[in-house]
PQR file with spaces between the fields and no chain letter, atoms N, CA, C, O and H, PARSE charges and radii, in Angstrom:
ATOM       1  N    UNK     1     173.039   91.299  109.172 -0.4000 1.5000
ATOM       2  CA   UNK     1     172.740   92.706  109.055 -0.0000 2.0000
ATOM       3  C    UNK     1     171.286   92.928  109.472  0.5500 1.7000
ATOM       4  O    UNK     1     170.456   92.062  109.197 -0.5500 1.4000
ATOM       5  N    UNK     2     170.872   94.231  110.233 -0.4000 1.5000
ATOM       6  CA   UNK     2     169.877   94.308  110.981 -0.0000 2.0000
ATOM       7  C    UNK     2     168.934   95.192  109.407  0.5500 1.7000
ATOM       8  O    UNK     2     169.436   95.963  108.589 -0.5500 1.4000
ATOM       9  H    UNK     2     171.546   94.935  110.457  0.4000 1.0000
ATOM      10  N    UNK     3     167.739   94.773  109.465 -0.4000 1.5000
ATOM      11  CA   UNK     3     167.072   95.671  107.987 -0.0000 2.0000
ATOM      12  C    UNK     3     165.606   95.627  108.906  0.5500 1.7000
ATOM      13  O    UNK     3     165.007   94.714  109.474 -0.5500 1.4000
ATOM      14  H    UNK     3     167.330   94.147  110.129  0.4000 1.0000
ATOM      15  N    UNK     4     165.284   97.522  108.697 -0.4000 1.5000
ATOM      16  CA   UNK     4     164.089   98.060  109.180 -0.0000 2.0000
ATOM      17  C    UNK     4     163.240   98.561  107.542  0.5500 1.7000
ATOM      18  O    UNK     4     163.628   99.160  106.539 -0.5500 1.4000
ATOM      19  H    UNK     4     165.771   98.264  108.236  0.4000 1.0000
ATOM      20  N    UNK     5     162.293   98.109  107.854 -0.4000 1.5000
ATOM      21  CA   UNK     5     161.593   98.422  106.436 -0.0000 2.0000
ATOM      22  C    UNK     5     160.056   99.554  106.847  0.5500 1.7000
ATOM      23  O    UNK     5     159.228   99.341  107.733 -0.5500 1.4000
ATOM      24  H    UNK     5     161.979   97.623  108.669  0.4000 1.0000
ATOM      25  N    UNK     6     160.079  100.369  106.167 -0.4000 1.5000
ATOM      26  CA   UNK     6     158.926  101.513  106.337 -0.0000 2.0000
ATOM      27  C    UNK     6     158.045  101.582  104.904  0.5500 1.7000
ATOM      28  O    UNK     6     158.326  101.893  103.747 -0.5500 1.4000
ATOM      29  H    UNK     6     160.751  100.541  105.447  0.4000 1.0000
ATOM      30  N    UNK     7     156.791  101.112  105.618 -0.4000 1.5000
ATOM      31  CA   UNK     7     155.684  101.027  104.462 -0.0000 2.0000
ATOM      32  C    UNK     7     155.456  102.096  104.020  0.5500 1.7000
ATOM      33  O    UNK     7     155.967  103.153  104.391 -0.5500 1.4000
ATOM      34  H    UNK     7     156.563  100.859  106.559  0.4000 1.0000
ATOM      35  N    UNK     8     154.562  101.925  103.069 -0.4000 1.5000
ATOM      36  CA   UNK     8     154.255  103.447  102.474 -0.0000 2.0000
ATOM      37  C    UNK     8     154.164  103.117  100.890  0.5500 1.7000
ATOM      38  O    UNK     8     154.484  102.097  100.280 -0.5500 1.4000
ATOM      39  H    UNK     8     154.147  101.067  102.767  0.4000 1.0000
ATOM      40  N    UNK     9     153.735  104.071  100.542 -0.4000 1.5000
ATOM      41  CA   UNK     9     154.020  104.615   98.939 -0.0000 2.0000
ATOM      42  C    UNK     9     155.038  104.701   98.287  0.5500 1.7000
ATOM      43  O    UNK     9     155.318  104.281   97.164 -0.5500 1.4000
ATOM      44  H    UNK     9     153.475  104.899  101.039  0.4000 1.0000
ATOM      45  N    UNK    10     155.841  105.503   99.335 -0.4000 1.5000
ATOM      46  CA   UNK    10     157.372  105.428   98.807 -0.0000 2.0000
ATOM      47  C    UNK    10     158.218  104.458  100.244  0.5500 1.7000
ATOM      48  O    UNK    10     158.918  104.889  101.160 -0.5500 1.4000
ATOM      49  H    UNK    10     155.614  105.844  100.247  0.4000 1.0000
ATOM      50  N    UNK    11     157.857  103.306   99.981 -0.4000 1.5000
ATOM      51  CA   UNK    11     158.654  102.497  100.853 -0.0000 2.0000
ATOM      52  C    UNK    11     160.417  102.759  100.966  0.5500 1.7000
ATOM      53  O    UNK    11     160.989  103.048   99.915 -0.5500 1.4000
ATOM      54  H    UNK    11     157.288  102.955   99.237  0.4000 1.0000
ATOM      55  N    UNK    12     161.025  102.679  101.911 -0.4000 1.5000
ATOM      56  CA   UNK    12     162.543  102.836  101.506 -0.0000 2.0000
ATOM      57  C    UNK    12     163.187  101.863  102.994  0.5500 1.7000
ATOM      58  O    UNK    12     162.759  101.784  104.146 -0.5500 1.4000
ATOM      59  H    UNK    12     160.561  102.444  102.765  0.4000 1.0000
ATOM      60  N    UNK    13     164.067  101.394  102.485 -0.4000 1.5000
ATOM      61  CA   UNK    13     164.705  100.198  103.496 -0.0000 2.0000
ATOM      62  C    UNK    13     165.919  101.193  104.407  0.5500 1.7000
ATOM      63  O    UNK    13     166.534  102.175  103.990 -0.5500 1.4000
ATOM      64  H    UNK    13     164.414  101.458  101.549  0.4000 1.0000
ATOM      65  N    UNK    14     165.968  100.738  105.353 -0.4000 1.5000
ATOM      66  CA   UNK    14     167.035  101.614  106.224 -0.0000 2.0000
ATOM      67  C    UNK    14     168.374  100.116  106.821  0.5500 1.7000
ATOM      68  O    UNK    14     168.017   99.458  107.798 -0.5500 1.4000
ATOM      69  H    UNK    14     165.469   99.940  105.692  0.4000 1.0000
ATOM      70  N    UNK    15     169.034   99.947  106.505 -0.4000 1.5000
ATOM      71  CA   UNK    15     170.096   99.049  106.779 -0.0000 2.0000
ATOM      72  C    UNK    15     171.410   99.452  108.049  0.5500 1.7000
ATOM      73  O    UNK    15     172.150  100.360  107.671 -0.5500 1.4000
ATOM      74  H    UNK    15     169.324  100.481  105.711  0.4000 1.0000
ATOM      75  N    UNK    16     171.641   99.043  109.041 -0.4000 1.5000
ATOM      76  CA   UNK    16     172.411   99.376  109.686 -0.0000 2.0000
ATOM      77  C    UNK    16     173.015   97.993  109.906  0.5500 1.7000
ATOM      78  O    UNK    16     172.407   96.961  110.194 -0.5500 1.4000
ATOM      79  H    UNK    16     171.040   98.306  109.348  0.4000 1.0000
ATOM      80  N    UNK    17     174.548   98.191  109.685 -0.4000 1.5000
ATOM      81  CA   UNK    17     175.451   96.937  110.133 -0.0000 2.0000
ATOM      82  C    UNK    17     175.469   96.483  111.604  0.5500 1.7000
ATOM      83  O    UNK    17     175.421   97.357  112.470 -0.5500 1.4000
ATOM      84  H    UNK    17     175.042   99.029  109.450  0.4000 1.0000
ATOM      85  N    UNK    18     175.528   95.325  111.918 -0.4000 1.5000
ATOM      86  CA   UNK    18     175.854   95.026  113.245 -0.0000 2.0000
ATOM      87  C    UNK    18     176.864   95.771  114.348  0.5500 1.7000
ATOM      88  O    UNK    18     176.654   95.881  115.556 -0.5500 1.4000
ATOM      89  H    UNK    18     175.567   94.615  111.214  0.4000 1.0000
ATOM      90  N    UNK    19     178.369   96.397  113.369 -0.4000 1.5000
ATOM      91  CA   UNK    19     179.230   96.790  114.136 -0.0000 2.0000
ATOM      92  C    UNK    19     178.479   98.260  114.688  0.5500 1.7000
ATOM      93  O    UNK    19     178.842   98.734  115.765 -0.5500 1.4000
ATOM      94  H    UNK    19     178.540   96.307  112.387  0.4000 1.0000
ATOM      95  N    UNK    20     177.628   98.798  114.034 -0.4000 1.5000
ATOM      96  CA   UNK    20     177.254   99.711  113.811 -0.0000 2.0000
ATOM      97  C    UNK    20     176.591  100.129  115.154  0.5500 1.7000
ATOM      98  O    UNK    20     176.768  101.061  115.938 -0.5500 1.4000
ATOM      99  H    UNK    20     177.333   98.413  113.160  0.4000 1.0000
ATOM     100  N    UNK    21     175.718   99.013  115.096 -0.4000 1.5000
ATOM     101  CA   UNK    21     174.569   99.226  116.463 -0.0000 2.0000
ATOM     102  C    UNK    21     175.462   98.450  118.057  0.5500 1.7000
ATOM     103  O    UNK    21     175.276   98.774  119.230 -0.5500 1.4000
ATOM     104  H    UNK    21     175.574   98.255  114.459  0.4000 1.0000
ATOM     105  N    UNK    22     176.062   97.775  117.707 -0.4000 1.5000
ATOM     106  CA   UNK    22     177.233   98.011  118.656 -0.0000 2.0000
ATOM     107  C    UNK    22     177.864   98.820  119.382  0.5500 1.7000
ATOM     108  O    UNK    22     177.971   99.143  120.565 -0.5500 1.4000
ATOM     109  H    UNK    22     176.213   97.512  116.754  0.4000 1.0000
ATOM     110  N    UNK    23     178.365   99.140  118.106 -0.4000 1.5000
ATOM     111  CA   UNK    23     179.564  100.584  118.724 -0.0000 2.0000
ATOM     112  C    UNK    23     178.694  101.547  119.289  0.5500 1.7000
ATOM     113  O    UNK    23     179.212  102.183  120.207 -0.5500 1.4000
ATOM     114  H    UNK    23     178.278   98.878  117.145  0.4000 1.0000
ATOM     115  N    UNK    24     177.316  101.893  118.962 -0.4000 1.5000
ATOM     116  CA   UNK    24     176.627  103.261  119.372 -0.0000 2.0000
ATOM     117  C    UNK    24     175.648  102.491  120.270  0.5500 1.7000
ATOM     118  O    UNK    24     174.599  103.117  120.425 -0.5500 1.4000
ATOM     119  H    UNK    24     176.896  101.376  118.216  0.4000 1.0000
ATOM     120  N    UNK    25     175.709  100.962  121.092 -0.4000 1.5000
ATOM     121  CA   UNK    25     174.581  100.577  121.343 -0.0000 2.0000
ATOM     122  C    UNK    25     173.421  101.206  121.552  0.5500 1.7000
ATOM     123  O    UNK    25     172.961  101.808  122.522 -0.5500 1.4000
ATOM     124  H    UNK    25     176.561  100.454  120.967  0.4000 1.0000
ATOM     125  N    UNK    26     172.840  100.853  119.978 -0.4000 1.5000
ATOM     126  CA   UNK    26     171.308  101.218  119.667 -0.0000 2.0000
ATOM     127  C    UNK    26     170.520  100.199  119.657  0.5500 1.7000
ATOM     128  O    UNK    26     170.837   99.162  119.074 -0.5500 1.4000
ATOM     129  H    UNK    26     173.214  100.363  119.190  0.4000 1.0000
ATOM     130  N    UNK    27     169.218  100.365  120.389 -0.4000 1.5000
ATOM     131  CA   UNK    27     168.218   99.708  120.437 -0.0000 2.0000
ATOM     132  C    UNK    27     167.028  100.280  119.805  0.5500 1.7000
ATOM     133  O    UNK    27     165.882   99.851  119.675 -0.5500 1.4000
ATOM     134  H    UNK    27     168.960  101.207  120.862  0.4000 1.0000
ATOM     135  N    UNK    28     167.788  101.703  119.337 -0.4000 1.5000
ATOM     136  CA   UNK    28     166.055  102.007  118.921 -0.0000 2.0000
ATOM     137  C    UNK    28     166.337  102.947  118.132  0.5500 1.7000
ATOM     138  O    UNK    28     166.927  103.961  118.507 -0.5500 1.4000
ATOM     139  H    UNK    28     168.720  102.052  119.443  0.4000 1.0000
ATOM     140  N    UNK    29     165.840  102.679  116.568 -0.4000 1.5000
ATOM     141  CA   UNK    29     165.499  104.599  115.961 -0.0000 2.0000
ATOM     142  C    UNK    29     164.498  104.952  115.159  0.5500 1.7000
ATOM     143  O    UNK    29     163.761  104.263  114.453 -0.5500 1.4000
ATOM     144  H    UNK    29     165.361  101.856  116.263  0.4000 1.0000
ATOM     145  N    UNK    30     164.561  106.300  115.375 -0.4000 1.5000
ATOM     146  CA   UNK    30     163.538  107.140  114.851 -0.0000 2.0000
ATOM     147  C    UNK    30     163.278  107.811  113.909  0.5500 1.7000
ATOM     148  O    UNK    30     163.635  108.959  114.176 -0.5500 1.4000
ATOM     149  H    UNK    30     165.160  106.860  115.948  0.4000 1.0000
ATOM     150  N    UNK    31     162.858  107.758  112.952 -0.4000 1.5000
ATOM     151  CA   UNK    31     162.825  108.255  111.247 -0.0000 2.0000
ATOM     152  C    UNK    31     161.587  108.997  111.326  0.5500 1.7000
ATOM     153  O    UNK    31     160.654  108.490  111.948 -0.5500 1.4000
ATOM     154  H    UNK    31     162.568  106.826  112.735  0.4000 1.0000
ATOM     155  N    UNK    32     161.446  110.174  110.758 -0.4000 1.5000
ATOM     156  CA   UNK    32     160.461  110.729  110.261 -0.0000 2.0000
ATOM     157  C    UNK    32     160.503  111.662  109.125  0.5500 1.7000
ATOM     158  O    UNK    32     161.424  111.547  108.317 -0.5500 1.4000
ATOM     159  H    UNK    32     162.204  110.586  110.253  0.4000 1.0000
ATOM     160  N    UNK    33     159.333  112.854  108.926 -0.4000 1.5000
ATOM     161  CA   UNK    33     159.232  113.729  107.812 -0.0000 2.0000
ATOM     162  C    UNK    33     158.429  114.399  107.691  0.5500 1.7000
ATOM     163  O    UNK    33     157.418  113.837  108.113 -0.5500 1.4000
ATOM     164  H    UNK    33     158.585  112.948  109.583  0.4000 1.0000
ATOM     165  N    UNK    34     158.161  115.589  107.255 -0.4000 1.5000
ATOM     166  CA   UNK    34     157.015  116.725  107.365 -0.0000 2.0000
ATOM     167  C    UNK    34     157.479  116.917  106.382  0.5500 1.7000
ATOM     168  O    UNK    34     158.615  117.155  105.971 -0.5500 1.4000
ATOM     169  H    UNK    34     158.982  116.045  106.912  0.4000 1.0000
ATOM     170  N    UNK    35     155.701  116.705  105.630 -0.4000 1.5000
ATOM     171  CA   UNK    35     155.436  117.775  104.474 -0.0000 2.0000
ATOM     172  C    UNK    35     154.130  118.700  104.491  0.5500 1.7000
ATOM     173  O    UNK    35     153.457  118.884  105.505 -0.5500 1.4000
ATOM     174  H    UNK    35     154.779  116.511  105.964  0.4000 1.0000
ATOM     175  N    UNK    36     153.936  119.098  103.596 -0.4000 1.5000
ATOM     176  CA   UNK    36     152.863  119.568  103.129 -0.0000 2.0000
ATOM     177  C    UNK    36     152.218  119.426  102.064  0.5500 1.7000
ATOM     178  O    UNK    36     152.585  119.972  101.023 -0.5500 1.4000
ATOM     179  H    UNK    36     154.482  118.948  102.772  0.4000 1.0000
ATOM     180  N    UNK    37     151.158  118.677  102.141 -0.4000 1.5000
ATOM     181  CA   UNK    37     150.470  117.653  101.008 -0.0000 2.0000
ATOM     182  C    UNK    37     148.969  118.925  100.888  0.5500 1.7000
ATOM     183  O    UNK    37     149.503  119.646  100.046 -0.5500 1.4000
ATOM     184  H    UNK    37     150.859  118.234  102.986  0.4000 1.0000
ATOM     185  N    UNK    38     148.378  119.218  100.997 -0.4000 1.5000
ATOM     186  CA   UNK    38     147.844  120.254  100.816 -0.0000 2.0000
ATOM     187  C    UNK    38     147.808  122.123  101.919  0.5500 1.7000
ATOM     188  O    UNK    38     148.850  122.777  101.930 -0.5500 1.4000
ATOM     189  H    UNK    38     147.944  118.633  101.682  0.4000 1.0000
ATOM     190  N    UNK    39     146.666  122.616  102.612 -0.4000 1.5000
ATOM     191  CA   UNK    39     147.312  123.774  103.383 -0.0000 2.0000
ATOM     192  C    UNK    39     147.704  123.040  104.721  0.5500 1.7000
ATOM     193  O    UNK    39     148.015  123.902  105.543 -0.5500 1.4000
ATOM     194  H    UNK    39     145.819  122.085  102.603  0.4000 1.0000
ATOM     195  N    UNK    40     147.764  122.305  105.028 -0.4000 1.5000
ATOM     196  CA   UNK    40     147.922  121.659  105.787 -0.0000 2.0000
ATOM     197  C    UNK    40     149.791  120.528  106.250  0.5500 1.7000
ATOM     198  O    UNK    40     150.370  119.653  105.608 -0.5500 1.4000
ATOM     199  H    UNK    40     147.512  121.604  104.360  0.4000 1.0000
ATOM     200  N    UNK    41     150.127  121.230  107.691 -0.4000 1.5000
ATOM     201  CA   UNK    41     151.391  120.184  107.431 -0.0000 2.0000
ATOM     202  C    UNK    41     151.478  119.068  108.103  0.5500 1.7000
ATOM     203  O    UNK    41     151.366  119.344  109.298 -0.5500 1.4000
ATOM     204  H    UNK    41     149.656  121.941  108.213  0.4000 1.0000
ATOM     205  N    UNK    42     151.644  117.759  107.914 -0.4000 1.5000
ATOM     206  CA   UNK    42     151.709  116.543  108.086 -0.0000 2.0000
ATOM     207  C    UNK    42     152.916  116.194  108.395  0.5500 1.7000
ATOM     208  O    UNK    42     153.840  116.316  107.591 -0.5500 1.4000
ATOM     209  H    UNK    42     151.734  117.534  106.944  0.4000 1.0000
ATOM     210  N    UNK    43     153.121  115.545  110.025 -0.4000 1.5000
ATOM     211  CA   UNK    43     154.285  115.178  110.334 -0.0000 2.0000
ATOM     212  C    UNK    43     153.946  113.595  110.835  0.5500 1.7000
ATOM     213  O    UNK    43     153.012  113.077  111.448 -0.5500 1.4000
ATOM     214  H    UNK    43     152.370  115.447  110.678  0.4000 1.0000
ATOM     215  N    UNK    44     155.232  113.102  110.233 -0.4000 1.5000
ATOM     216  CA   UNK    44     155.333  111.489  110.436 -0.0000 2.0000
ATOM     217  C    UNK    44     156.398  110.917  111.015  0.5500 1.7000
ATOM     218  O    UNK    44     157.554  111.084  110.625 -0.5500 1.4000
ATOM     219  H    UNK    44     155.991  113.523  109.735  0.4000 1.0000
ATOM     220  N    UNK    45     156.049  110.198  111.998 -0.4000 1.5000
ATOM     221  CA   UNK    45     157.532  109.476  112.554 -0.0000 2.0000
ATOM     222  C    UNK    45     156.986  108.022  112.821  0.5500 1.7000
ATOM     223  O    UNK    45     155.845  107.621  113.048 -0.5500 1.4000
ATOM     224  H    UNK    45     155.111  110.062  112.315  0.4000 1.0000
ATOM     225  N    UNK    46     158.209  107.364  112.714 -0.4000 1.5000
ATOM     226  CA   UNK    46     158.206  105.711  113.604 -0.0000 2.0000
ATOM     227  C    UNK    46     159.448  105.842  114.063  0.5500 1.7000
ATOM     228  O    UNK    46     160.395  106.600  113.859 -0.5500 1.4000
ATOM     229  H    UNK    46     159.136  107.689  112.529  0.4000 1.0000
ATOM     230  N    UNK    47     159.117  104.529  115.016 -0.4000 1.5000
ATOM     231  CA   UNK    47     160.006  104.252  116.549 -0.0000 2.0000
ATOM     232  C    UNK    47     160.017  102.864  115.846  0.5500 1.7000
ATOM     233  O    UNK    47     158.984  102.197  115.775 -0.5500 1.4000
ATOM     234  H    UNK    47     158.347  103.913  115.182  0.4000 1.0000
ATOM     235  N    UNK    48     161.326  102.394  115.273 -0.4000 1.5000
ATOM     236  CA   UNK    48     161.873  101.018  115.418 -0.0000 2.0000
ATOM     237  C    UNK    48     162.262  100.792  116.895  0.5500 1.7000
ATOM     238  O    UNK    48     162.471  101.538  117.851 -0.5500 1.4000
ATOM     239  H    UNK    48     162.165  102.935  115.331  0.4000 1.0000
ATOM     240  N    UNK    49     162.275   99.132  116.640 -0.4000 1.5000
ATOM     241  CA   UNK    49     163.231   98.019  117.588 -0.0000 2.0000
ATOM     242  C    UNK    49     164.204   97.713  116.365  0.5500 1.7000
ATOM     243  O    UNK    49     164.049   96.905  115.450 -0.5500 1.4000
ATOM     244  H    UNK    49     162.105   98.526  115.863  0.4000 1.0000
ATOM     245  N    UNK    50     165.247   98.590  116.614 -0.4000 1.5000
ATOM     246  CA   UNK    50     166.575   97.739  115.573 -0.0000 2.0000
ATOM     247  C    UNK    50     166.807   96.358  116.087  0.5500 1.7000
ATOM     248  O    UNK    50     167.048   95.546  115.194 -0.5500 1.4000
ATOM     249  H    UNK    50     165.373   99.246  117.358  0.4000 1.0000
ATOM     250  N    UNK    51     166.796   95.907  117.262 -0.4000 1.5000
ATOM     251  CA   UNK    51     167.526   94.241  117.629 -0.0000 2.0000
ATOM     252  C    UNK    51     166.547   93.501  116.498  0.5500 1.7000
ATOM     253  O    UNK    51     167.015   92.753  115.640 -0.5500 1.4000
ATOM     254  H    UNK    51     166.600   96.567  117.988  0.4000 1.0000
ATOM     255  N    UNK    52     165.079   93.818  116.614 -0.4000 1.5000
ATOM     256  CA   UNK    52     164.089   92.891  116.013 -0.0000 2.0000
ATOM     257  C    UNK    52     163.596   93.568  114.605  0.5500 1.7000
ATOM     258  O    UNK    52     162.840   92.965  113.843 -0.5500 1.4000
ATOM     259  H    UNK    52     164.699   94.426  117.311  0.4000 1.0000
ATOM     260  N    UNK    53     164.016   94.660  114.382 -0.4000 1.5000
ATOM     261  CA   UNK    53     164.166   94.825  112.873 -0.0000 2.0000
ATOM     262  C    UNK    53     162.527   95.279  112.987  0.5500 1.7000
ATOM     263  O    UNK    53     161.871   95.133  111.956 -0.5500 1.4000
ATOM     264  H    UNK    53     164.630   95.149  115.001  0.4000 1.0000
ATOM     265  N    UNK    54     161.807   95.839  114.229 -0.4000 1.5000
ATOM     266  CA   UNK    54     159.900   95.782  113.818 -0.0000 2.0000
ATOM     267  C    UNK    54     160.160   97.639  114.342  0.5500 1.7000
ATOM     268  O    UNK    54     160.653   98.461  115.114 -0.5500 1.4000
ATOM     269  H    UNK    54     162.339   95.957  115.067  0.4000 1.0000
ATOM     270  N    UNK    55     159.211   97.278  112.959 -0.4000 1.5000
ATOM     271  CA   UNK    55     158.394   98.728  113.888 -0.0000 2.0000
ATOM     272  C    UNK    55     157.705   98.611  115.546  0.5500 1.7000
ATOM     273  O    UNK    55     156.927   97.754  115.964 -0.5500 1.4000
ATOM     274  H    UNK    55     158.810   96.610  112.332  0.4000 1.0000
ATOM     275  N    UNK    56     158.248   99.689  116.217 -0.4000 1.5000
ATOM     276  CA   UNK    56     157.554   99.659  117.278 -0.0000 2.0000
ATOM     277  C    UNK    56     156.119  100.740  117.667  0.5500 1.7000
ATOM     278  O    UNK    56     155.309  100.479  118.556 -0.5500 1.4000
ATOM     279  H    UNK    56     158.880  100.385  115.877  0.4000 1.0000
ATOM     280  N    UNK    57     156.070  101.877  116.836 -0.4000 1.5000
ATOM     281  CA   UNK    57     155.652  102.687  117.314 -0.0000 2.0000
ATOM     282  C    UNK    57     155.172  103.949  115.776  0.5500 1.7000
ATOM     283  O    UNK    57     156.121  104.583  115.314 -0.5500 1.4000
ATOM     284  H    UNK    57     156.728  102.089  116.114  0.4000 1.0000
ATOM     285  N    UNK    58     154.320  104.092  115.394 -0.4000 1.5000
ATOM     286  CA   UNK    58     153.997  104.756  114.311 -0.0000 2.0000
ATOM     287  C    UNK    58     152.950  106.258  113.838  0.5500 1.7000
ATOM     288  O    UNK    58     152.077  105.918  113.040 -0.5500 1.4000
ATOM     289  H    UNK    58     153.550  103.577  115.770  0.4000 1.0000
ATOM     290  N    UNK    59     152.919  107.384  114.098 -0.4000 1.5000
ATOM     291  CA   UNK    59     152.278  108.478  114.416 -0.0000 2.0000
ATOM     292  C    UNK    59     152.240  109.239  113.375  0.5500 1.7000
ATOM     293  O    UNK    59     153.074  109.217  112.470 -0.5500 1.4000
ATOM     294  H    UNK    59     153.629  107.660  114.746  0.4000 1.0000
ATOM     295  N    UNK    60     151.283  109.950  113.438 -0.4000 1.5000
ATOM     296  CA   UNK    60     150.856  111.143  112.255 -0.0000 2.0000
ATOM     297  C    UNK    60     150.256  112.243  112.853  0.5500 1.7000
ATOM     298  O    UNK    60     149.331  112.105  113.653 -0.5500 1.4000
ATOM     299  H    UNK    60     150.605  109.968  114.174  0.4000 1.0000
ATOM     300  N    UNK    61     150.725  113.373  112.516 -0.4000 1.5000
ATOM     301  CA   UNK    61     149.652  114.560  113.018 -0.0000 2.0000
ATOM     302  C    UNK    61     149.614  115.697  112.018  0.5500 1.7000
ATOM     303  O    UNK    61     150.666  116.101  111.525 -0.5500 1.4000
ATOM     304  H    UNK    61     151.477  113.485  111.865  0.4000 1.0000
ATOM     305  N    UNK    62     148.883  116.029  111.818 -0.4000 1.5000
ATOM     306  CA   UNK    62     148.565  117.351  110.906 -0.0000 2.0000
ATOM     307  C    UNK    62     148.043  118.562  111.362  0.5500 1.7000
ATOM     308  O    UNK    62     147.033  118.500  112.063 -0.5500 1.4000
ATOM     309  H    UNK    62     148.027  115.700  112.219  0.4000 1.0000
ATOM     310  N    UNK    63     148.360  119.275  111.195 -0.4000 1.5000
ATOM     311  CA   UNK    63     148.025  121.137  112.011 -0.0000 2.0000
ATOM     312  C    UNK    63     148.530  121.831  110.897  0.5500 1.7000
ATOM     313  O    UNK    63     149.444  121.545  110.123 -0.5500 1.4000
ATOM     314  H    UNK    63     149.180  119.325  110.625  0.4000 1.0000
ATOM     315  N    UNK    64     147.530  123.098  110.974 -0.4000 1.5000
ATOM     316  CA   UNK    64     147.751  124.541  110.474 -0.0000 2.0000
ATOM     317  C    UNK    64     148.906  125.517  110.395  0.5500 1.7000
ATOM     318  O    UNK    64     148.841  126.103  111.475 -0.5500 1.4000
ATOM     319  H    UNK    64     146.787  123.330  111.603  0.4000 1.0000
ATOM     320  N    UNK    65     149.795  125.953  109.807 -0.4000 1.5000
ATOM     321  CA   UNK    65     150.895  126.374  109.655 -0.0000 2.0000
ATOM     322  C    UNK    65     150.016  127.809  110.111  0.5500 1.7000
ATOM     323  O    UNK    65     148.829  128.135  110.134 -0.5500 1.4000
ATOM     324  H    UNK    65     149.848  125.477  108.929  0.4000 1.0000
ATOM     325  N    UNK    66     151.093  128.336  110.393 -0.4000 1.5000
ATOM     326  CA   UNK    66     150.827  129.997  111.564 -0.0000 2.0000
ATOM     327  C    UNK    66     151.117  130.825  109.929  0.5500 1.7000
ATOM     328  O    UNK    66     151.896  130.557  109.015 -0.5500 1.4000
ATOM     329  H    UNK    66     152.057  128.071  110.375  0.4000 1.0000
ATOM     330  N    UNK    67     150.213  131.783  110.088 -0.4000 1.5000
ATOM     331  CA   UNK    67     150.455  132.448  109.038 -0.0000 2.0000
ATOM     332  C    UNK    67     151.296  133.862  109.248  0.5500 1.7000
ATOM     333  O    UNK    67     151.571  134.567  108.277 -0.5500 1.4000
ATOM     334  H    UNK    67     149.581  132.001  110.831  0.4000 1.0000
């Protein structure tokens, strides 16, 4: 079984079966999340390598919500 793990505070494991990434041949996914931790909104994503189970790719940006 292929296991992508995302650091953090609130770490959480993402598990995808083999048949899984097969059938949809996936090589790659993308998880993220926007919040708003103060006036400000914070968006987060990573870019796995599911074959190798690594993060590939990890970003943050924060901007001003339009009032």
């Amino acid at each position: 079984m292929s296991r992508l793990r995302r650091a953090g505070q609130d770490q959480r494991q993402f598990a995808l079966d083999d048949r899984t990434i097969d059938r949809c041949q996936l090589s790659a996914l993308i998880t993220g999340r926007a919040t708003q931790p103060d006036q400000r909104l914070k968006i987060e994503f990573r870019l796995w390598n599911v074959a190798k189970g690594q993060q590939r790719l990890g970003e943050q940006y924060f901007t001003q919500p339009e009032q």
